[in-house]
C-alpha positions as CSV (number, residue, x, y, z in Angstrom):
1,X,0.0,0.0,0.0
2,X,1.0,3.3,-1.1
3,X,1.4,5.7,1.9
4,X,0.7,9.4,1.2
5,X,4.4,11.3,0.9
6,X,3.7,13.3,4.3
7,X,2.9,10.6,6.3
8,X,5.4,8.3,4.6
9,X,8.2,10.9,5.9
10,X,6.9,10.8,8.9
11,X,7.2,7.2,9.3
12,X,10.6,7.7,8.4
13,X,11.5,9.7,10.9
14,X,9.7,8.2,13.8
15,X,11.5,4.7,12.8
16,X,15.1,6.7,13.3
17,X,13.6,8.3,16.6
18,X,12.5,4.7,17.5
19,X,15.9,3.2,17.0
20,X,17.9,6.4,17.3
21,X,19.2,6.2,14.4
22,X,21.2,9.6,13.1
23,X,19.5,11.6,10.4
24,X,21.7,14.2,8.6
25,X,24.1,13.6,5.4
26,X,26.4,15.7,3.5
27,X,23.7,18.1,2.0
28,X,20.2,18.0,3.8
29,X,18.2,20.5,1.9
30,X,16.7,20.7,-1.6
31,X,14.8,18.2,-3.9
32,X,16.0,14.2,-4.2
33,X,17.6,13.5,-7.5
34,X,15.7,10.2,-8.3
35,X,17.2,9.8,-11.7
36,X,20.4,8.7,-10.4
37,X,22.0,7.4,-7.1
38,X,23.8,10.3,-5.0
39,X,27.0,10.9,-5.5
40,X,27.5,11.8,-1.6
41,X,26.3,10.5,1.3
42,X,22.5,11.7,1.6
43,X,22.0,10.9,5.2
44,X,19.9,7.9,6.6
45,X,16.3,9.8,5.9
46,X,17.0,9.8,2.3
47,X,18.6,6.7,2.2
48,X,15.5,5.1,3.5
49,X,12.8,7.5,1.3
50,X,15.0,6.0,-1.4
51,X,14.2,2.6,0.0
52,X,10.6,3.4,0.1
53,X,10.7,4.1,-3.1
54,X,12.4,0.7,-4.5
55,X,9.3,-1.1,-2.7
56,X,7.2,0.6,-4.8
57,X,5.5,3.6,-3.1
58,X,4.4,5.2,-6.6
59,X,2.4,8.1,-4.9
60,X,6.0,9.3,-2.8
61,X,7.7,8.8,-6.0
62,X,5.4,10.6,-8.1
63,X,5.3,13.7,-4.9
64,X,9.2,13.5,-4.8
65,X,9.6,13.8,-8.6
66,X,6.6,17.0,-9.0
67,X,6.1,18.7,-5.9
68,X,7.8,22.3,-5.5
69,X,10.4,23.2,-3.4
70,X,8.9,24.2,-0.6
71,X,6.8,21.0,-0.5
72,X,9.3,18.4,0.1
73,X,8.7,17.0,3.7
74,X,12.6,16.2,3.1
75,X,14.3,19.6,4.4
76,X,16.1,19.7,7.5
77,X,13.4,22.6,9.0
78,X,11.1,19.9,8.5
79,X,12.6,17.2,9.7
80,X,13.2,19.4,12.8
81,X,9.9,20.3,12.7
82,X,8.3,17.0,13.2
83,X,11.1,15.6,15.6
84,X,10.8,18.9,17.9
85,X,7.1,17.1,17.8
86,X,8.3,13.6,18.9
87,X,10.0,15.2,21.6
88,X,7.1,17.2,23.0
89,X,5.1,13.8,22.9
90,X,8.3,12.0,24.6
91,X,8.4,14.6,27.3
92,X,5.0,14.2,28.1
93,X,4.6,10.6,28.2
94,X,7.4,10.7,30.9
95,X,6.1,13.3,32.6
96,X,3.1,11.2,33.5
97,X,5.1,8.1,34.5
98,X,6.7,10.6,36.6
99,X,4.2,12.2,38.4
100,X,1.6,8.8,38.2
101,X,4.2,7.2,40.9
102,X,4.0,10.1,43.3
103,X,7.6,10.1,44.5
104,X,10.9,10.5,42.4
105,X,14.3,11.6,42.8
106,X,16.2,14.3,41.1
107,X,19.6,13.8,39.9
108,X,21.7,16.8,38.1
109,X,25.0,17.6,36.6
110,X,26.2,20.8,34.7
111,X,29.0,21.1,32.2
112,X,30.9,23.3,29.4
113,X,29.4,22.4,26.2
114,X,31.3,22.8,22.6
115,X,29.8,26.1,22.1
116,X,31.1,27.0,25.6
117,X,27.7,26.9,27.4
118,X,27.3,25.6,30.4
119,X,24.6,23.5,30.6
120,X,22.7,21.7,33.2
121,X,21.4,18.0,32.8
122,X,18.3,16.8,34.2
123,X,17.0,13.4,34.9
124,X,14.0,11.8,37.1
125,X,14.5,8.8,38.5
126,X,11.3,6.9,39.4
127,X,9.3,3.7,39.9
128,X,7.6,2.9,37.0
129,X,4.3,1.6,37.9
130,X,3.4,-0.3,34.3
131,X,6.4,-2.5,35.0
132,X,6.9,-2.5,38.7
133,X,11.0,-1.3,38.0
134,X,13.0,1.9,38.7
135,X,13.6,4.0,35.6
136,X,16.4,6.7,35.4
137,X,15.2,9.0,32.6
138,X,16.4,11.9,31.0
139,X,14.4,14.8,30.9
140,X,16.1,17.6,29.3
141,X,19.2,20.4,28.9
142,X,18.8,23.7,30.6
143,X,21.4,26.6,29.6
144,X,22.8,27.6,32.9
145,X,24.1,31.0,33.7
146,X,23.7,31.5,37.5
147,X,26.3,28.9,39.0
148,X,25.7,29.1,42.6
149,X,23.9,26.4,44.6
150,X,20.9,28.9,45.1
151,X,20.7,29.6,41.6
152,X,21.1,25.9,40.2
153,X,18.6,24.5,43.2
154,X,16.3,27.6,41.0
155,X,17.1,25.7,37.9
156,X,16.4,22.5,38.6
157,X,13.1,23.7,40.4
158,X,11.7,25.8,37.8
159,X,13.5,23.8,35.0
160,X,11.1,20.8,36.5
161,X,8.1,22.7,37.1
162,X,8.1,24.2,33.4
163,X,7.4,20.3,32.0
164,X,5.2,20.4,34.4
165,X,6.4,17.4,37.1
166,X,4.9,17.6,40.2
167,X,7.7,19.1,42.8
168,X,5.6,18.6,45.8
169,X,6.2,14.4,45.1
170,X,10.2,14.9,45.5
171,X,11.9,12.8,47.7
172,X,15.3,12.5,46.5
173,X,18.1,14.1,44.9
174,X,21.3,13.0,43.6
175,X,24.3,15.1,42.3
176,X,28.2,14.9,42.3
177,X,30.4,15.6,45.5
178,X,30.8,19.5,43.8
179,X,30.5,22.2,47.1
180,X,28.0,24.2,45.1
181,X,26.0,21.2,44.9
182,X,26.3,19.2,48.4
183,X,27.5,22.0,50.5
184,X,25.2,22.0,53.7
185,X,24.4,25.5,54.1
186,X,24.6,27.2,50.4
187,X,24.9,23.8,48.0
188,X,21.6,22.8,46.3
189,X,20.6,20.1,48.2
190,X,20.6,22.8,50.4
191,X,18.3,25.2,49.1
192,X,16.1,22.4,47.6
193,X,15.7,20.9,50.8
194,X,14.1,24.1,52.0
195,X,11.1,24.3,50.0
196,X,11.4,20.2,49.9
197,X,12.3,18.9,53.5
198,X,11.6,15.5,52.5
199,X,14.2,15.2,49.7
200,X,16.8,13.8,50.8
201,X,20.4,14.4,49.4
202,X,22.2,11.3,48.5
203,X,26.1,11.5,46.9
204,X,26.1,10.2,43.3
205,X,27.6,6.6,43.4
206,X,29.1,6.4,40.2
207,X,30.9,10.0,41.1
208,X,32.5,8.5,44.4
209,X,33.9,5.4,42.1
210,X,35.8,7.6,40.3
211,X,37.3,9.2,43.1
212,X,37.8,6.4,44.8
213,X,39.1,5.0,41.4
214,X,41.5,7.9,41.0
215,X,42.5,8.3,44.6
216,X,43.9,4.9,44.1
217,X,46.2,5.7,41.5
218,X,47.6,7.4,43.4
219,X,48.7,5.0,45.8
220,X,52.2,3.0,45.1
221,X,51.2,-0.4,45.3
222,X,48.1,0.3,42.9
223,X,50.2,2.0,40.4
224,X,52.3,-0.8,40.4
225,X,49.9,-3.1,40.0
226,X,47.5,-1.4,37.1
227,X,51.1,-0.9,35.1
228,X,51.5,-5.1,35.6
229,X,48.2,-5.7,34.4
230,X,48.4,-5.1,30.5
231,X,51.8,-7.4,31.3
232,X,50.1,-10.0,32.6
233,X,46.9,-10.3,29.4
234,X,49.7,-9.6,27.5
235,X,51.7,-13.1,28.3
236,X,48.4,-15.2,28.2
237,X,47.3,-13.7,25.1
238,X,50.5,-13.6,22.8
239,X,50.7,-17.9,23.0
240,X,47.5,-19.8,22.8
241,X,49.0,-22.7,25.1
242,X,49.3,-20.3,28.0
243,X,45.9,-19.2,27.5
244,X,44.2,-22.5,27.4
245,X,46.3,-23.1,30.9
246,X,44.8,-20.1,32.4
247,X,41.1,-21.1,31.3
248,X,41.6,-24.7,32.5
């Protein structure tokens, strides 16, 4: 069956959001060539439209081939168009989950992106009631520009409420060891724990791993022994016979 080109694109799209497969290629924008097979990489949308149309979708082909410019449903405004949609949808489906188990945890992080803004993770973790198991879900980036644990505690609070999770069911928060983050007076745990009594701060486990982790490198009998350690694969490895030994 023939699908009509808008929708088709659409279900292109929602199968790389599904999958997370990356969209873009070389050259996003303008009308698909059908006469003859790209001479640079497209991108995994047009690959697939391209697919589509080796199946047999006659109505895309015939859309592709006539329609004007402007009326692609191929462009990379569109594609953002309709993935900015998924997104909203996404968000609000884990919303729900979120607020439907009337108690979460918030856990946050900020950091330098490539464009030198700093920006502030945020992430819900929850009991999903559906499934009866803890979820750890990302919710979304928020441009920081106040770095103090008051005005972080502000952007996590405000940056929940704006998706509209209910703060009044928060019972937990998790960040890195950072003083403007755990400090007791003026860290955020702080100041979120004054409008939130009940959420309790709790020290990011995979953060004190890693500085347990580097601690110990530190040490002189640990350094000696992770510099032995790529010795040691290295002489089962290099001879089958030894490493047959080792697994017997």
């Amino acid at each position: 069956m023939s699908l009509p080109p808008k929708v088709a694109c659409e279900h292109r799209l929602h199968l790389h959001h599904a999958q997370g497969v990356p969209l873009r290629g070389h050259r996003d924008g303008g009308k698909m060539d059908l006469r003859t097979e790209p001479g640079e990489n497209e991108g995994n949308f047009k690959a697939l439209l391209r697919l589509r149309l080796c199946s047999g979708n006659e109505l895309l082909k015939k859309h592709l081939e006539e329609c004007s410019a402007n009326a692609t449903y191929t462009s990379w405004k569109t594609q953002n168009e309709i993935i900015s949609a998924y997104s909203t949808i996404t968000l609000r489906k884990l919303v729900a989950k979120v607020n439907a188990a009337k108690c979460f945890g918030v856990m946050a992080g900020e950091t330098i992106d490539i464009g030198g803004v700093e920006q502030l993770s945020l992430c819900a973790r929850y009991v999903d009631l559906e499934e009866a198991v803890v979820r750890e879900e990302f919710l979304q980036f928020i441009p920081v520009a106040d770095m103090t644990g008051r005005g972080l505690a502000n952007t996590i609070l405000s940056g929940l409420s704006d998706i509209g999770v209910a703060t009044e069911y928060l019972r937990a928060q998790a960040y890195d060891g950072a003083a403007s983050m755990s400090a007791n007076y003026n860290g955020v745990q702080a100041h979120i724990q004054q409008h939130f009594p009940n959420a309790m701060y709790v020290h990011c486990g995979s953060h004190s791993l890693n500085l347990s982790l580097s601690s110990a490198c530190f040490v002189p009998r640990s350094e000696t022994a992770w510099e032995q350690f790529p010795r040691y694969a290295s002489f089962f490895t290099l001879q089958n016979v030894k490493l047959l030994s080792l697994l017997r």
